[in-house]
C-alpha positions in Angstrom: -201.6 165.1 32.2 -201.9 162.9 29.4 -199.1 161.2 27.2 -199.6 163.7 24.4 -199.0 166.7 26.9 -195.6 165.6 28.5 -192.3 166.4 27.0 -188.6 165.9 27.8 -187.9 165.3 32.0 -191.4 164.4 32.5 -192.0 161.9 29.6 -188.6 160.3 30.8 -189.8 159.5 34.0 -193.5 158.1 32.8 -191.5 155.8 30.7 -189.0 154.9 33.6 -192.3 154.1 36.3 -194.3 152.1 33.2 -190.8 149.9 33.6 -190.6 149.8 37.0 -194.4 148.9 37.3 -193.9 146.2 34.4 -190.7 144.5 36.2 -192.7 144.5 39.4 -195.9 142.7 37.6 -193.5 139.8 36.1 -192.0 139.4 39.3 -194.9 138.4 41.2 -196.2 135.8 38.4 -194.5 132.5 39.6 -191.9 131.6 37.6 -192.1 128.4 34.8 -190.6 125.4 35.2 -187.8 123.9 33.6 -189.7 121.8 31.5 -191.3 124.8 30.1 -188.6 127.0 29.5 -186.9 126.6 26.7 -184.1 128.9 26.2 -182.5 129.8 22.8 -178.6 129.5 22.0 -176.9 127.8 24.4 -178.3 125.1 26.2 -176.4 125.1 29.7 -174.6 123.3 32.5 -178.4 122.0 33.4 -180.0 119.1 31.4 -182.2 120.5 28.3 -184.4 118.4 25.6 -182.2 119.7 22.9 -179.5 117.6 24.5 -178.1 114.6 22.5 -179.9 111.4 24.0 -178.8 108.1 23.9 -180.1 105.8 20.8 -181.9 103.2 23.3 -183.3 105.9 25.1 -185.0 107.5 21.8 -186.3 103.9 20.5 -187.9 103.1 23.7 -189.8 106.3 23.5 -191.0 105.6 20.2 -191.5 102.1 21.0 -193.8 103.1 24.0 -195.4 106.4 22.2 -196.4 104.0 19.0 -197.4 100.8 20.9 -194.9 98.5 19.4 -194.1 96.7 23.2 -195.5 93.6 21.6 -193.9 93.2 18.3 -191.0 94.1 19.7 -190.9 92.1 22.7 -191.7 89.0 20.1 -188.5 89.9 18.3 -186.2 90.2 21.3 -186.9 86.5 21.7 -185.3 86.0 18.2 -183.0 88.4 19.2 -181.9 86.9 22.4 -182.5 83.5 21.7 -178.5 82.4 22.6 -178.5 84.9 26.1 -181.9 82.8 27.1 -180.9 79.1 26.5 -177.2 79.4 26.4 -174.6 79.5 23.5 -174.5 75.4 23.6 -178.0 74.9 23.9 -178.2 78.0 20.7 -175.8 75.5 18.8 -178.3 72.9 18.4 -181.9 74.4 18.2 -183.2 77.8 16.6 -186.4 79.5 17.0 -188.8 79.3 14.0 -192.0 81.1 14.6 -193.9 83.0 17.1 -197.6 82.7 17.1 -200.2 83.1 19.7 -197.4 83.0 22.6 -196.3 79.9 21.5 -192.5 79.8 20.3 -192.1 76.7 17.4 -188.5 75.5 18.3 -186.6 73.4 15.8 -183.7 71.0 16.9 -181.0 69.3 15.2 -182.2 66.0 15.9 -184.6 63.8 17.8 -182.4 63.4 20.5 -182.1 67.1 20.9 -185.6 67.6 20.3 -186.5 64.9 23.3 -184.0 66.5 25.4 -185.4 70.2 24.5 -188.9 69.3 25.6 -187.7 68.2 29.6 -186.5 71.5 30.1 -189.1 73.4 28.1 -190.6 74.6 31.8 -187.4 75.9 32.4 -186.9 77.8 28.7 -190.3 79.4 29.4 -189.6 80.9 32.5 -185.7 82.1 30.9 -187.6 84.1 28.4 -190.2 85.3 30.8 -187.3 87.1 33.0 -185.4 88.3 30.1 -188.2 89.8 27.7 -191.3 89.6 30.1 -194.1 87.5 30.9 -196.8 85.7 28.9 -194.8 86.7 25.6 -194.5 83.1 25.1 -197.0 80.8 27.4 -196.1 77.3 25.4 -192.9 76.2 23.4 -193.7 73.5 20.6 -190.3 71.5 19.6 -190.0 69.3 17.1 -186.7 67.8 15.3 -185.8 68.4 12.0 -187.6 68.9 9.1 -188.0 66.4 6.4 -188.3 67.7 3.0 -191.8 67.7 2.2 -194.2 68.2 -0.7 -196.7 70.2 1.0 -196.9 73.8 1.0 -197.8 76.3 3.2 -200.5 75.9 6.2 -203.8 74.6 3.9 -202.6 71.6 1.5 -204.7 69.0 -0.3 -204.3 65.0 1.0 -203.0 62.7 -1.6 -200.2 60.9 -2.6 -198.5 64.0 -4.3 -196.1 63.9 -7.5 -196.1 60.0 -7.5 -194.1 60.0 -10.6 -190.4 61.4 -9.4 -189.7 58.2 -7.5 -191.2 55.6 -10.1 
C-alpha cells in the first residue's frame, strides 16, 4: 500500500513507525560535544561560551588571536616599571624608550645613573621573570638630560644659535 491509499487507523500508525524508526536513527549517531552544542535560552548549571568572561581573559585572547605578545609585552615594562625595580629605585629613574630590546633608562642624577648601571644585570633578569625573556637583552642609563639644541635622531654639527648667549 502506498501513502496515498491509507486512511485513518492505518495512516496513524505509518506515521507513528516513521517516528519510531527516526528516534532510533538519531540515537545511534554519537552524540556532539559540548563545544558543539549550543543551546538556545538558557544557558545552564554547566559552563557555556555565552557566559560572561572575565576582562583579562578576553584581552589575552585577542592579544594572542592578533599577535600583539610583543607590543604588548614592550608596554608591560612601562607598565610595571615600579613592581620590577622597586618603588625607591621607581622614585629616582624612569624608563624612556624601548628599542631593539634595549630599555634607555634615565636617572635623576649621575650618582644614580652610576649606581643604576652595577645592578643593571640584576634589572635585566627582574624584567625577564616578570614580562618574559629577551624583551629587553641590554639596559642603556644615562643621567639627566641637559637641555640641548639638537633635535630629533639626525642633526647637523655646528655651533648652533650662537647669538642667544652673546
Amino acid at each position: 500500500m502506498s501513502d496515498e491509499e491509507l486512511k485513518g487507523p492505518e495512516l496513524a500508525r505509518a506515521v507513528l513507525d516513521a517516528a519510531k524508526a527516526k528516534r532510533v536513527a538519531r540515537a545511534a549517531q554519537p552524540r556532539k560535544s559540548p563545544e558543539e552544542y549550543r543551546p538556545r535560552g538558557y544557558s545552564g548549571p554547566g559552563p557555556d561560551p555565552r557566559d560572561p568572561a572575565k576582562f583579562g581573559d578576553v584581552l589575552a585572547r585577542l592579544i594572542k588571536a592578533r599577535g600583539w605578545q610583543k607590543p604588548a609585552a614592550e608596554a608591560t615594562v612601562f607598565g610595571a616599571w615600579e613592581k620590577v625595580v622597586g618603588p625607591e629605585i621607581a622614585a629616582r629613574c624612569r624608563p624612556v624608550k624601548l628599542e631593539e630590546k634595549e630599555l634607555t633608562v634615565e636617572a635623576e642624577s649621575t650618582a644614580w645613573a652610576t649606581q643604576l648601571r652595577a645592578i643593571a644585570p640584576t634589572i635585566i633578569k627582574r624584567i625577564a621573570a616578570e614580562v618574559g625573556n629577551n624583551v629587553v637583552v641590554r639596559v642603556r642609563i644615562h643621567g639627566p638630560a641637559a637641555p640641548s639644541w639638537s633635535k630629533g635622531p639626525r642633526r647637523v654639527r655646528g655651533q648652533g644659535p650662537g647669538d642667544t648667549y652673546g
